[in-house]
BAKOLNU-82236 format. One record per residue (C-alpha): x negated, y, z negated; residue in one letter. Coordinates in steps of 0.2 Angstrom, whole numbers, always signed. Example, Ala and Ser with C-alpha at 12.3 -4.5 7.8 and 13.67 -1.06 7.14 Angstrom:
REM residues 2
[[-62,-22,-39],'a']
[[-68,-5,-36],'s']
REM end
This chain:
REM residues 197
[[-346,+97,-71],'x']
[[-364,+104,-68],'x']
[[-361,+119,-57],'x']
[[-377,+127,-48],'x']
[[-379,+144,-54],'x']
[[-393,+146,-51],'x']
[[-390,+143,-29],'x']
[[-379,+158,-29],'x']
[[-390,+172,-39],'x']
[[-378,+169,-54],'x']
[[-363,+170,-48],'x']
[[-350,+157,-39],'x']
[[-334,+160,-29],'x']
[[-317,+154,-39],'x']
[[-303,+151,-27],'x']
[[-289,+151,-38],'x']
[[-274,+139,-32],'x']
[[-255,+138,-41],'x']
[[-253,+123,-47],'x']
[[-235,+120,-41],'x']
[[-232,+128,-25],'x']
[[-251,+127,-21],'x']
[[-253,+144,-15],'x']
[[-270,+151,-15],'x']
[[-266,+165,-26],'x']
[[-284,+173,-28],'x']
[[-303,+174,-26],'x']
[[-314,+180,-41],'x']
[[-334,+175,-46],'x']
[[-338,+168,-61],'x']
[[-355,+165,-70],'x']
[[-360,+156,-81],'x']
[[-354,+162,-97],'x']
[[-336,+165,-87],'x']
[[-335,+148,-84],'x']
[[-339,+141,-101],'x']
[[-325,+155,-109],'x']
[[-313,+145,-96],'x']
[[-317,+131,-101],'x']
[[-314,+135,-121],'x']
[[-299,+144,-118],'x']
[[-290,+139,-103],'x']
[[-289,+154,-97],'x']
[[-297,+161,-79],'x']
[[-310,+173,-83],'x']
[[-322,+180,-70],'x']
[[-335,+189,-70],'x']
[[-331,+206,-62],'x']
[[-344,+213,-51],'x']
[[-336,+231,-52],'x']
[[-335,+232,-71],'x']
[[-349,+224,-75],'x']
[[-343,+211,-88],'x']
[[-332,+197,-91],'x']
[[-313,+199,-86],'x']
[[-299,+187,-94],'x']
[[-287,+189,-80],'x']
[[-271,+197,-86],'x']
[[-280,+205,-102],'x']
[[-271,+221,-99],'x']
[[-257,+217,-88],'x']
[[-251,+199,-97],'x']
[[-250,+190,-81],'x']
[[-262,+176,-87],'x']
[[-268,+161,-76],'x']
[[-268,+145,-87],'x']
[[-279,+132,-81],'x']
[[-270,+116,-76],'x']
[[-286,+108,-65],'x']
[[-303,+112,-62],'x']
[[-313,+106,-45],'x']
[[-330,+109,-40],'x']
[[-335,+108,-22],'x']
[[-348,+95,-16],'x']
[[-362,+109,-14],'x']
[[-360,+112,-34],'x']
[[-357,+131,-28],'x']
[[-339,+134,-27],'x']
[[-324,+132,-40],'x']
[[-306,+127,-36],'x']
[[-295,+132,-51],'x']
[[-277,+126,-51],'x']
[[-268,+137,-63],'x']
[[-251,+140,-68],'x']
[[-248,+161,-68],'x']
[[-238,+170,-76],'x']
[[-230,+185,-69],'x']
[[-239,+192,-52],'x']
[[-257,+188,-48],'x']
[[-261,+202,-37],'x']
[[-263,+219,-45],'x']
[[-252,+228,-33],'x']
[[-236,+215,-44],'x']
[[-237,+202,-28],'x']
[[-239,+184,-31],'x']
[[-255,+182,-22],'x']
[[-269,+194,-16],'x']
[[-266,+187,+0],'x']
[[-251,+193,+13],'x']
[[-248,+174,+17],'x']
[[-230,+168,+18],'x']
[[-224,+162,+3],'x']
[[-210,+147,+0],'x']
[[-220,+135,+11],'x']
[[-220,+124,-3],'x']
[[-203,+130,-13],'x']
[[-199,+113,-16],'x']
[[-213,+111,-29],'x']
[[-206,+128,-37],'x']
[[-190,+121,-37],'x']
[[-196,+105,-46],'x']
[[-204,+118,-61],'x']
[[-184,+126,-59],'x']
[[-176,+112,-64],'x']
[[-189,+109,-77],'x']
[[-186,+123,-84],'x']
[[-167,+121,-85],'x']
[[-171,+104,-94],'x']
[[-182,+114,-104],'x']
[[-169,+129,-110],'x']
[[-151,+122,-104],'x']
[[-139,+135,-101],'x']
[[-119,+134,-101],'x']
[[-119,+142,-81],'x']
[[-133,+131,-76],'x']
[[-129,+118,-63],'x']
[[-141,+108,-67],'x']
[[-136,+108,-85],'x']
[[-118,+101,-79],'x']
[[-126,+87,-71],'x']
[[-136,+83,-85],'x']
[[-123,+83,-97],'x']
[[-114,+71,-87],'x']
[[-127,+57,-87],'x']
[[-140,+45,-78],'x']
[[-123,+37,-68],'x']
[[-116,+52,-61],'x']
[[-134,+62,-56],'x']
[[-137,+46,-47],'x']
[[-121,+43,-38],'x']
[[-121,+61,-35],'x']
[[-136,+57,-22],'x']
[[-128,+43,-14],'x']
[[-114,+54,-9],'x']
[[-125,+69,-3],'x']
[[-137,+55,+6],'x']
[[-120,+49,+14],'x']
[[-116,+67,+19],'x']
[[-132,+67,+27],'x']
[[-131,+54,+38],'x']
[[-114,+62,+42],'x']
[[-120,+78,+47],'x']
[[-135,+71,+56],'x']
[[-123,+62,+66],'x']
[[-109,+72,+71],'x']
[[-110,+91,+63],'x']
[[-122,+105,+67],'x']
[[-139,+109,+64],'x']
[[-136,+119,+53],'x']
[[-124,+106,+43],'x']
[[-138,+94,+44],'x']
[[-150,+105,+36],'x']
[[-138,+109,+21],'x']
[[-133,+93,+18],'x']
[[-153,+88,+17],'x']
[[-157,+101,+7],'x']
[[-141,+96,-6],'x']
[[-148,+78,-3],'x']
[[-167,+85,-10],'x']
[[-161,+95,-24],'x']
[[-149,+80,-32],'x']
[[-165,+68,-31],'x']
[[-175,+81,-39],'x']
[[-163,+82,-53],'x']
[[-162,+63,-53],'x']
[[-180,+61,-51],'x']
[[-181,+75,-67],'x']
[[-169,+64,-77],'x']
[[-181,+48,-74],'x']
[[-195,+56,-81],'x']
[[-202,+56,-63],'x']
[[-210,+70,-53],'x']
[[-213,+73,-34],'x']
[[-233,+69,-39],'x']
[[-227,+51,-43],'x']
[[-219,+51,-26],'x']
[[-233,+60,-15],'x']
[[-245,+48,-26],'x']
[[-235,+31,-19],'x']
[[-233,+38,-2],'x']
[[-251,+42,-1],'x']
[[-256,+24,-7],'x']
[[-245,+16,+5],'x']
[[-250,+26,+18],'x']
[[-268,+20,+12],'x']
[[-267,+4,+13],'x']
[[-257,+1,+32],'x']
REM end
């Protein structure tokens, strides 16, 4: 990826994006030698404008951001960094340096959730139960919360309807999990279909 340096004085904007919830998270500068320790390590490092010198984020704090996808713009003068952080972005210990609403996209966060309980089970973990229990029962277990759904939607509340959806959206997430399917296949299918009528 040739990135014009040169354009911008030696420096470019990085807009830094989180991978799952898609949240911009942060905007840094990098030059040239930033950008190839990226690269090397896959780690975000800027260049810092007030300190004069490269700056690995989350050096002194821990709260790294570990590069999942790079983008460059089509001027060759801007980068988009998908990263996954750890801990807080922002140095004030909020997620983002930007006071946008958060959640907007939980459901992606909520995929990495039960991720992570496939990754490290637990005895208390929900998820955990319905794994133990098999492909059958994960899957029967969104028929009935699909069933529920057309229930509520036709003869319960709002606010039924919504929970019923939202229990109908977290059993296919699990199902989906026990697959080895993500919500990325499904956006990519939709997006092809869509394509294509």
């Amino acid at each position: 990826m040739n990135i014009d340096f040169e354009k911008t004085q030696g420096l470019v904007p990085v807009i830094i994006q989180d991978v799952q919830s898609l949240e911009v998270l942060m905007l840094g500068y990098m030059n040239e030698e930033a950008w190839t320790k990226t690269q090397a390590e896959g780690k975000v490092t800027f260049f810092s404008r007030s300190k004069n010198r490269l700056w690995t984020k989350g050096e002194e704090s821990g709260n790294f951001l570990y590069v999942k996808e790079t983008h460059i713009d089509c001027d060759k003068d801007t980068i988009l960094i998908k990263a996954s952080p750890v801990g807080p972005t922002c140095h004030t210990g909020s997620r983002s340096c930007f006071n946008t609403n958060y959640n907007q996209n939980f459901i992606f966060q909520l995929e990495q959730i039960i991720e992570e309980r496939y990754a490290n089970p637990s005895e208390a973990s929900y998820v955990n139960k319905l794994r133990q229990k098999g492909l059958n029962k994960i899957a029967q277990k969104v028929g009935e919360e699909g069933v529920e759904t057309v229930i509520a939607a036709l003869a319960e509340t709002d606010v039924d309807f919504v929970n019923e959806s939202s229990d109908l959206i977290f059993h296919l997430l699990v199902l989906l999990r026990e697959k080895g399917k993500t919500l990325a296949d499904i956006g990519l299918n939709l997006e092809g279909r869509h394509s294509k009528s």
